[in-house]
C-alpha positions in Angstrom: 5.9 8.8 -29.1 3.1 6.7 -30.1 -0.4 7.9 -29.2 -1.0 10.1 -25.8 -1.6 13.4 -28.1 -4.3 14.3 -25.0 -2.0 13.4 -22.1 0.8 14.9 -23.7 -1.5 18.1 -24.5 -2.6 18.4 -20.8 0.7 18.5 -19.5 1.8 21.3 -21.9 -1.0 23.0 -20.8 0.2 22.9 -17.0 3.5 23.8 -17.9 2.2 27.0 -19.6 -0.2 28.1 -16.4 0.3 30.8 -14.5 0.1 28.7 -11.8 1.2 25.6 -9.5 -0.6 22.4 -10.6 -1.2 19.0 -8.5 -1.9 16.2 -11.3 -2.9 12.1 -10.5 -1.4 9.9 -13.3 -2.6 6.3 -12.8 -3.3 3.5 -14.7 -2.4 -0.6 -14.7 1.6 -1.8 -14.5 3.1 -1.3 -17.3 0.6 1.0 -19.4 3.5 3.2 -19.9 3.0 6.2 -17.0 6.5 6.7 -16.3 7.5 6.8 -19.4 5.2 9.7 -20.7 6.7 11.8 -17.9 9.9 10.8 -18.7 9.4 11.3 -22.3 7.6 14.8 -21.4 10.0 16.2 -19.1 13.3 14.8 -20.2 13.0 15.2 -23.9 10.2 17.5 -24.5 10.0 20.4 -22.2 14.0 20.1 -20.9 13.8 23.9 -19.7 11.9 22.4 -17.1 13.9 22.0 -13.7 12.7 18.0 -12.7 13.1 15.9 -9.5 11.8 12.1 -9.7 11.3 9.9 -6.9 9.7 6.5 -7.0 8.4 4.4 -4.1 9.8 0.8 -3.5 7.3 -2.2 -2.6 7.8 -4.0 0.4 10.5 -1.7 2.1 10.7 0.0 5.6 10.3 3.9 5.7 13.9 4.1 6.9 14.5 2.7 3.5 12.0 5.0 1.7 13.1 8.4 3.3 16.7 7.6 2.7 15.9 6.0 -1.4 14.4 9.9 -0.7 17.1 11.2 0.1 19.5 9.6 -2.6 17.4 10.4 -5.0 17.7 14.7 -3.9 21.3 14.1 -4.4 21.0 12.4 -7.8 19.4 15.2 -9.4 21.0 18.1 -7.3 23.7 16.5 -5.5 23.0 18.2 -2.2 23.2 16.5 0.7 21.2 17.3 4.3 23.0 18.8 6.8 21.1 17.5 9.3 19.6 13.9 10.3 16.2 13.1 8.1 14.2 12.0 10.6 11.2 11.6 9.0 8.2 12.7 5.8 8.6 16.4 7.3 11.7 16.5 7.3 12.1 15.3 4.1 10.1 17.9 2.6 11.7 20.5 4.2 15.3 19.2 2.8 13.4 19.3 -0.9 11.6 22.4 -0.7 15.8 24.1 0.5 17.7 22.1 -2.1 14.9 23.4 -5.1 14.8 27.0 -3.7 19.1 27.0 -3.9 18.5 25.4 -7.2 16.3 28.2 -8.8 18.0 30.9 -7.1 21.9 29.2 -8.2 20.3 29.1 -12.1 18.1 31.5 -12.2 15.4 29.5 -12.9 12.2 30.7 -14.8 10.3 27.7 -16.2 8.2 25.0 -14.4 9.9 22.9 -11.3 8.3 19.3 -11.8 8.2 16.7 -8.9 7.3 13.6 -10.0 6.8 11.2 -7.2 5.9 7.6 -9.0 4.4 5.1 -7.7 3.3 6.9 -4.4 1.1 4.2 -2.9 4.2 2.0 -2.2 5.6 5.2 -0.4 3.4 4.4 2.7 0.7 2.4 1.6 -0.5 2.0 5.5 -0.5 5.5 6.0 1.0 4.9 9.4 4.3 7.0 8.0 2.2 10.1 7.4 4.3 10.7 4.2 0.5 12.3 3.1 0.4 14.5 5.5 3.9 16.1 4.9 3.4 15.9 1.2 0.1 17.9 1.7 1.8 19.9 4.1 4.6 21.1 0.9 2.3 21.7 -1.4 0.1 23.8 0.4 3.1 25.9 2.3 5.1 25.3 -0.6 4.1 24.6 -4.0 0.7 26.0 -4.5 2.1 29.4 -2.7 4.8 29.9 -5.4 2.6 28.9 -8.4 5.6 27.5 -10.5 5.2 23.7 -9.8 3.8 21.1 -11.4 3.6 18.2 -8.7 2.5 14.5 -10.6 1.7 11.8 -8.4 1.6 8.6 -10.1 0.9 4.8 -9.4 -0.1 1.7 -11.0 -2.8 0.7 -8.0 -5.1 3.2 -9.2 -7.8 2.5 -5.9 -5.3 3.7 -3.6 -4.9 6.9 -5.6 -8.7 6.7 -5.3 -9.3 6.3 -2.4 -6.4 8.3 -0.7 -6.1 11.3 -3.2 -9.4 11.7 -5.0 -12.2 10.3 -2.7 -11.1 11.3 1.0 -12.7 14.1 2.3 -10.8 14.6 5.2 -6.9 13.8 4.0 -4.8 16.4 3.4 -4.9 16.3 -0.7 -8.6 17.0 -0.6 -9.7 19.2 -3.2 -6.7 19.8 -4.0 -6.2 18.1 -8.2 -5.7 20.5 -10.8 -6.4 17.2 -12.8 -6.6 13.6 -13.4 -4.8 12.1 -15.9 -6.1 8.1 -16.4 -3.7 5.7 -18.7 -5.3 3.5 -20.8 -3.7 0.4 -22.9 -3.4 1.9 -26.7 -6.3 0.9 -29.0 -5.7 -1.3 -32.1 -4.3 1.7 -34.5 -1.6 2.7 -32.1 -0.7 -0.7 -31.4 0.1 -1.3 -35.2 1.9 1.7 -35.2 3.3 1.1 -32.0 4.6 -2.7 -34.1 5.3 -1.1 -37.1 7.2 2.3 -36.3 8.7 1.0 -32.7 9.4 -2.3 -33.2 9.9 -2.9 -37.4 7.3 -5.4 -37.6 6.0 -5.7 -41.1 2.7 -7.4 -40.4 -1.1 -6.5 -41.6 -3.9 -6.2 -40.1 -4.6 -9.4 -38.9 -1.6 -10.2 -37.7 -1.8 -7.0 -35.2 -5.3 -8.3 -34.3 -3.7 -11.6 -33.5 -1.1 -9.9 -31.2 -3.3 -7.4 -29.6 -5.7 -10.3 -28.5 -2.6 -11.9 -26.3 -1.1 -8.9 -25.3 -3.7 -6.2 -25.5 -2.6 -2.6 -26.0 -0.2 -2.7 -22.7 3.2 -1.0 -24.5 5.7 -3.2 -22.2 3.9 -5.8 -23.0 4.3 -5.3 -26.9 7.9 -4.4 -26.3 8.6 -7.8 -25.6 7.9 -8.7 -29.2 11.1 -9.9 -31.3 10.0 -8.7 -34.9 12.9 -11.3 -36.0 10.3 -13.7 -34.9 7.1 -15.5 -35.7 4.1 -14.6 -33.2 4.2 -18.2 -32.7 8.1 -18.1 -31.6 7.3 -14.8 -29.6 4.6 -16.5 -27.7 6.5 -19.8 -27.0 9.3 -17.5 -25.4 7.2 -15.5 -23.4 4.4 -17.5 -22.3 5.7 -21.4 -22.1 9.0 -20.8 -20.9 9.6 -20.9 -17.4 12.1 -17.7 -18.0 9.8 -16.2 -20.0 9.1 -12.3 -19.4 5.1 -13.0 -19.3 5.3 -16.5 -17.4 5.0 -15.1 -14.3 3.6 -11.2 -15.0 -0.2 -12.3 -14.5 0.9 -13.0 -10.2 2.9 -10.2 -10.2 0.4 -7.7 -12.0 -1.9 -8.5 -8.9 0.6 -7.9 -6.2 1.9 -5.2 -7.0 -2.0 -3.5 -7.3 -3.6 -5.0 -4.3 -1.0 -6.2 -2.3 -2.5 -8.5 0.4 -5.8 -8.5 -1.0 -4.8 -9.9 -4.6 -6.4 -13.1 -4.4 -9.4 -11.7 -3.7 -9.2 -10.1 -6.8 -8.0 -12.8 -8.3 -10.8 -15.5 -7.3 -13.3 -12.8 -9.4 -11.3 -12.9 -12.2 -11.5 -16.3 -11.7 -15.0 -16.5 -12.1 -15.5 -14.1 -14.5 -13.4 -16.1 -17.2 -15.6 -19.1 -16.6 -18.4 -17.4 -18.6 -17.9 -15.3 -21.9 -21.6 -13.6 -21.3 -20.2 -12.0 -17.4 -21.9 -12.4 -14.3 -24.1 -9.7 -12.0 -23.1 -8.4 -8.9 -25.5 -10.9 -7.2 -24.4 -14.0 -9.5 -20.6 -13.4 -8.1 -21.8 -13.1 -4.6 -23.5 -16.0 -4.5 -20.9 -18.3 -6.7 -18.0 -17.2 -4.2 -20.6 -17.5 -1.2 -20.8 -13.9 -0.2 -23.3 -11.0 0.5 -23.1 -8.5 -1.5 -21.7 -5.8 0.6 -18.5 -2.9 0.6 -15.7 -5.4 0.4 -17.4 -6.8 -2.7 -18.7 -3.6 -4.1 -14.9 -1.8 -3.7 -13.4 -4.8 -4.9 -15.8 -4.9 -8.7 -14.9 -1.0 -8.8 -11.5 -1.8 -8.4 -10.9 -4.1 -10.9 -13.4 -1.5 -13.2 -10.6 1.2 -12.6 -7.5 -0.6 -13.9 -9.3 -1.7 -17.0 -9.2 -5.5 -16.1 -13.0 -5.7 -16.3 -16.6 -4.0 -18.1 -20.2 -3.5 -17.1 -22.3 -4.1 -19.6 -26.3 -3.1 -18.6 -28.5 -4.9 -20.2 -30.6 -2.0 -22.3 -34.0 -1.0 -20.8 -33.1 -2.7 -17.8 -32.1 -1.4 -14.1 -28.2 -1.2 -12.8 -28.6 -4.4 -11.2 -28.6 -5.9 -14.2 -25.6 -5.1 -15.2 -22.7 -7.9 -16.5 -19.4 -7.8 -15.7 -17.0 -9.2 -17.8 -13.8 -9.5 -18.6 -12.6 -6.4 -20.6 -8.9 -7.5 -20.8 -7.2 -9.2 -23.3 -4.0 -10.6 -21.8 -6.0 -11.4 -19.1 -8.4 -13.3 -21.3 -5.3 -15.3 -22.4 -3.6 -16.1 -19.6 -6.8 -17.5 -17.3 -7.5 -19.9 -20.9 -4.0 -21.1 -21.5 -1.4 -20.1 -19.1 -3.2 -20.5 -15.4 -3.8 -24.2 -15.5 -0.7 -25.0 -16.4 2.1 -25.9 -13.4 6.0 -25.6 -13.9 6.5 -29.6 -14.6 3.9 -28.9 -17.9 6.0 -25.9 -19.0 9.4 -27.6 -18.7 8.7 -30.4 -20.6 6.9 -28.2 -24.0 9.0 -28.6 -26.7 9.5 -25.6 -29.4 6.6 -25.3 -31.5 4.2 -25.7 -28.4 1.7 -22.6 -29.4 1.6 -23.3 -33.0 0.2 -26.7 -32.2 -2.3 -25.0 -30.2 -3.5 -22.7 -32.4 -4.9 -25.5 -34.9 -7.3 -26.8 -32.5 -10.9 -26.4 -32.1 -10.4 -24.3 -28.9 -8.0 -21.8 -30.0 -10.9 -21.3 -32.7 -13.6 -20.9 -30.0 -11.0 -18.7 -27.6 -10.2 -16.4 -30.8 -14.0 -15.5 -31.5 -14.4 -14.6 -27.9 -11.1 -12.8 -27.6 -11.9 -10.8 -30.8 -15.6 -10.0 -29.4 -13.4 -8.4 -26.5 -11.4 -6.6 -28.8 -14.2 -5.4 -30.5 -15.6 -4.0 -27.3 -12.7 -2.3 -25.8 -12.5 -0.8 -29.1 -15.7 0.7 -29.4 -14.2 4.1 -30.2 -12.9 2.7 -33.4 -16.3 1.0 -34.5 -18.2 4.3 -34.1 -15.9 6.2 -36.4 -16.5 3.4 -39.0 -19.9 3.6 -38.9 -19.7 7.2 -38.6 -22.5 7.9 -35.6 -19.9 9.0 -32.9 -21.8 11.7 -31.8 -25.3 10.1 -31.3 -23.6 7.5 -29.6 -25.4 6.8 -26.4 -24.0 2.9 -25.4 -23.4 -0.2 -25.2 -25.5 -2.9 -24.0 -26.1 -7.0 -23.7 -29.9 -8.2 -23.8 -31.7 -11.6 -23.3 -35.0 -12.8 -23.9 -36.2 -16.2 -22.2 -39.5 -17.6 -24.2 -42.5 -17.2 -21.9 -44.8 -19.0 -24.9 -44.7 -22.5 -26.0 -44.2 -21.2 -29.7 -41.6 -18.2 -28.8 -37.5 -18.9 -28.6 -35.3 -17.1 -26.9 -33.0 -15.0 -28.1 -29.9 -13.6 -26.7 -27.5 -10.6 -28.1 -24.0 -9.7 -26.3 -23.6 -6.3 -28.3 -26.4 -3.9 -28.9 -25.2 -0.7 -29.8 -27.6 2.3 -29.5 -27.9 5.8 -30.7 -29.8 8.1 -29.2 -33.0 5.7 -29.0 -33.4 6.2 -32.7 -30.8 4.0 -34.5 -29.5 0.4 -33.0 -26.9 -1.8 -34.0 -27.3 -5.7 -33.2 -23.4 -6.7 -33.3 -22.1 -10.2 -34.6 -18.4 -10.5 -34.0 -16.6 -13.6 -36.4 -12.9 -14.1 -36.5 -12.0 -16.3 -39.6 -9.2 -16.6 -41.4 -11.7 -16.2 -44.7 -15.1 -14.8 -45.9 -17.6 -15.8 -42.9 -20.6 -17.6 -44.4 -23.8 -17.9 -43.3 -25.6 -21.0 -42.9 -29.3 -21.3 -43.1 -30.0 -22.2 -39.5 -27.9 -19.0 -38.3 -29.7 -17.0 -40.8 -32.7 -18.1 -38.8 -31.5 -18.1 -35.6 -30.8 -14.2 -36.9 -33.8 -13.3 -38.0 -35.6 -14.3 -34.2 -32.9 -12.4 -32.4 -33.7 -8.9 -34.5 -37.6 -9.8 -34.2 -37.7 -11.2 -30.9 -35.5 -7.7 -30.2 -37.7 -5.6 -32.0 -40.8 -6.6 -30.1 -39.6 -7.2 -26.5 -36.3 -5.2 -26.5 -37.5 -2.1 -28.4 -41.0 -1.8 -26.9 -42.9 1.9 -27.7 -39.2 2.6 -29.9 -40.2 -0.4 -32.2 -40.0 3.0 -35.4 -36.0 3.0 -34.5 -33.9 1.8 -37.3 -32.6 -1.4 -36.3 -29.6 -2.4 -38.1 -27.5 -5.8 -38.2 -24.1 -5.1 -38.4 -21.2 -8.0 -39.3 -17.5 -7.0 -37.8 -15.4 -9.8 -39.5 -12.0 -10.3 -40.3 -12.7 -10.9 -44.7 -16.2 -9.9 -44.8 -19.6 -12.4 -45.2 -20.2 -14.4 -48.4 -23.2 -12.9 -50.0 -25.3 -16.2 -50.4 -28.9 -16.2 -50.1 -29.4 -15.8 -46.5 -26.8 -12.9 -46.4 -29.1 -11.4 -49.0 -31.7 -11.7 -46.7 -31.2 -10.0 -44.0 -30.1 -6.5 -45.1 -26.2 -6.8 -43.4 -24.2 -4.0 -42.9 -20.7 -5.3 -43.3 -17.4 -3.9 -41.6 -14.4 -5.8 -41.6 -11.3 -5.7 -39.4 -9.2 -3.5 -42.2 -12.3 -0.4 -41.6 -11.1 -0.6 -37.5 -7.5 0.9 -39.1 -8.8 3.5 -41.1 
């Protein structure tokens, strides 16, 4: 398995405890949750006895109980003797069939229920299927201290709201622990390419990928390694049966349900403007106050990894910017969303290609590789080797109150422990970036202008300019002059 050495390590764990364990797996569609269980429980701890049942969107809870109910017989093949009436009931017909199960093998290892994607179960809570699963594991599974219950789902708010935040439901205080998915960072998606998929790319390449796709694994399993990225993209993307064509509507659906465009309209206006927008600038461009439907909604979107705050550094929380912290999202709001079925139908083969030597796909890449650079932080810090004085990221602007001053603004200030700071240019180029004379002046304000207004009383910090670039900068004159520290995409891999 690629990645998920600490997932994979915390489930170990609780199948070595003493005792029962109640575990929340969530994270975005298709991040790959049901396949770490699957991978865990059906390959890498077999002893273990395992039930799996997985809610189904849109359906009755008729429909659910009895999917319940076939699903007991798949893996046991017992049937009820009696008419499942409802949640309880259902339990009750579980808790029988696993108790004749351990007894019939003699079963000494872990008993794992995996219920995936529980907030389709009952996402109205007016089936009680919470109550009677709280119900089990307190009568049931916590008493007998040999289950490991995992409760997964893609719409990780519900599992927020429902499982970790609400004091009164019947799961309260009841996690052993949480278990967030994230989208693999650039080094496990090249592996993921490489040792998955037989890709034979370099670096560059997987940049050029993981800045459509991101690290989402189903996403990357879409990839034809027979093919150029080009080809791959044309496929998926601007082909009206393409496997991505329609996954940005769906992705939203099956998160928020009725409340996706919501969602969607501050996604929206988030990809309008490459520097984000505060709480209070999205309330008042979608004409809003900014009040709980608003606030749950930014938090939301935070949680399945579709967005970032960024504070501005030495500044208050209501400064912070949101932006957008996905990169197939990035993609699809700048070249799939405007696009109607009549456009798509008539591309020819080729389409992308053609796109990609124009002056946007330039302007798109630097952004989308200033978001991979962000998302990636993790991989930056072990380049410059200051991991463990890391204290944040930041943005930070400066409007000239004097007739003599310029502004100067900076998307990426990196700071350790108030002592060390990193003012962060991102540049995607296919060579050596070179620096023109203007920028090197332009460069020179932004790290004084910084210095004096940003800094303050910690103007004795080191304050370093740091390049991340695809080849590296031409050392010219001005590159010589302002003391760069240079990392290129390669270091990221390391």
């Amino acid at each position: 398995m690629i990645g998920r050495k600490k997932e994979i390590a915390v489930l170990n764990d609780l199948c070595d405890s003493q005792e029962s364990s109640l575990v929340a797996i969530y994270g975005r569609r298709r991040i790959g949750k049901t396949y770490l269980v699957n991978y865990m429980f059906k390959e890498y701890r077999k002893e273990c006895l395992f039930f799996e049942f997985t809610g189904t969107s849109n359906v009755r809870t008729e429909a659910q109980i009895d999917n319940f109910i076939e699903q007991v017989y798949e893996w046991f093949k017992v049937e009820p003797t009696k008419r499942i009436r409802n949640w309880s009931d259902a339990f009750r017909f579980l808790k029988r069939t696993i108790d004749e199960e351990v007894e019939r093998k003699q079963h000494k290892a872990k008993v794992i229920i995996f219920i995936d994607e529980i907030p389709w179960v009952d996402p109205s809570g007016k089936a009680n299927f919470l109550s009677a699963l709280g119900y089990f594991w307190n009568t049931y599974c916590e008493v007998r201290k040999n289950v490991v219950m995992i409760l997964c789902g893609s719409n990780a708010s519900w599992i927020k709201n429902r499982i970790f935040e609400d004091a009164v439901g019947p799961l309260h205080n009841r996690l052993t622990k949480k278990i967030p998915m994230y989208p693999f960072d650039l080094k496990e998606t090249k592996a993921f390419l490489l040792k998955k998929k037989g890709f034979d790319i370099d670096n560059k390449m997987v940049t050029d990928i993981y800045m459509v796709f991101g690290g989402v694994a189903k996403y990357l399993s879409y990839l034809d390694p027979k093919k150029s990225l080009y080809e791959n993209i044309d496929e998926l993307f601007f082909n009206l049966h393409g496997l991505m064509y329609s996954e940005y509507d769906k992705v939203f659906r099956s998160l928020f349900m009725n409340r996706a465009n919501f969602h969607k309209s501050i996604i929206e206006l988030l990809s309008s403007k490459r520097s984000g927008f505060t709480l209070n600038d999205i309330a008042e461009h979608l004409d809003i106050s900014v009040g709980k439907r608003l606030i749950s909604t930014i938090d939301e979107l935070v949680l399945c990894g579709f967005i970032k705050g960024i504070s501005r550094f030495n500044h208050k929380s209501r400064n912070v910017k949101y932006i957008i912290a996905d990169p197939y999202i990035l993609f699809h709001q700048k070249w799939v969303k405007a696009l109607n079925k009549n456009d798509v139908a008539s591309f020819s083969k080729g389409y992308w290609i053609g796109e990609t030597r124009k002056q946007g796909y330039a302007i798109w890449s630097g952004y989308a590789f200033e978001t991979a650079a962000l998302i990636n932080v993790d991989l930056y810090l072990k380049t410059r080797g200051l991991q463990g004085m890391f204290s944040g990221v930041y943005h930070w602007q400066y409007i000239a109150k004097k007739r003599e001053e310029q502004g100067a603004q900076i998307d990426m200030v990196i700071n350790y422990g108030n002592i060390i700071f990193d003012i962060v240019e991102c540049k995607y180029y296919n060579d050596e970036y070179v620096i023109s004379k203007e920028y090197g002046k332009n460069l020179k304000n932004k790290l004084k202008i910084f210095r004096e207004y940003g800094l303050g009383a910690k103007q004795k910090a080191e304050l370093r300019l740091v390049f991340l670039t695809t080849y590296g900068v031409k050392m010219n004159a001005e590159a010589h002059g302002l003391n760069i520290t240079n990392i290129v995409l390669d270091d990221l891999f390391e």
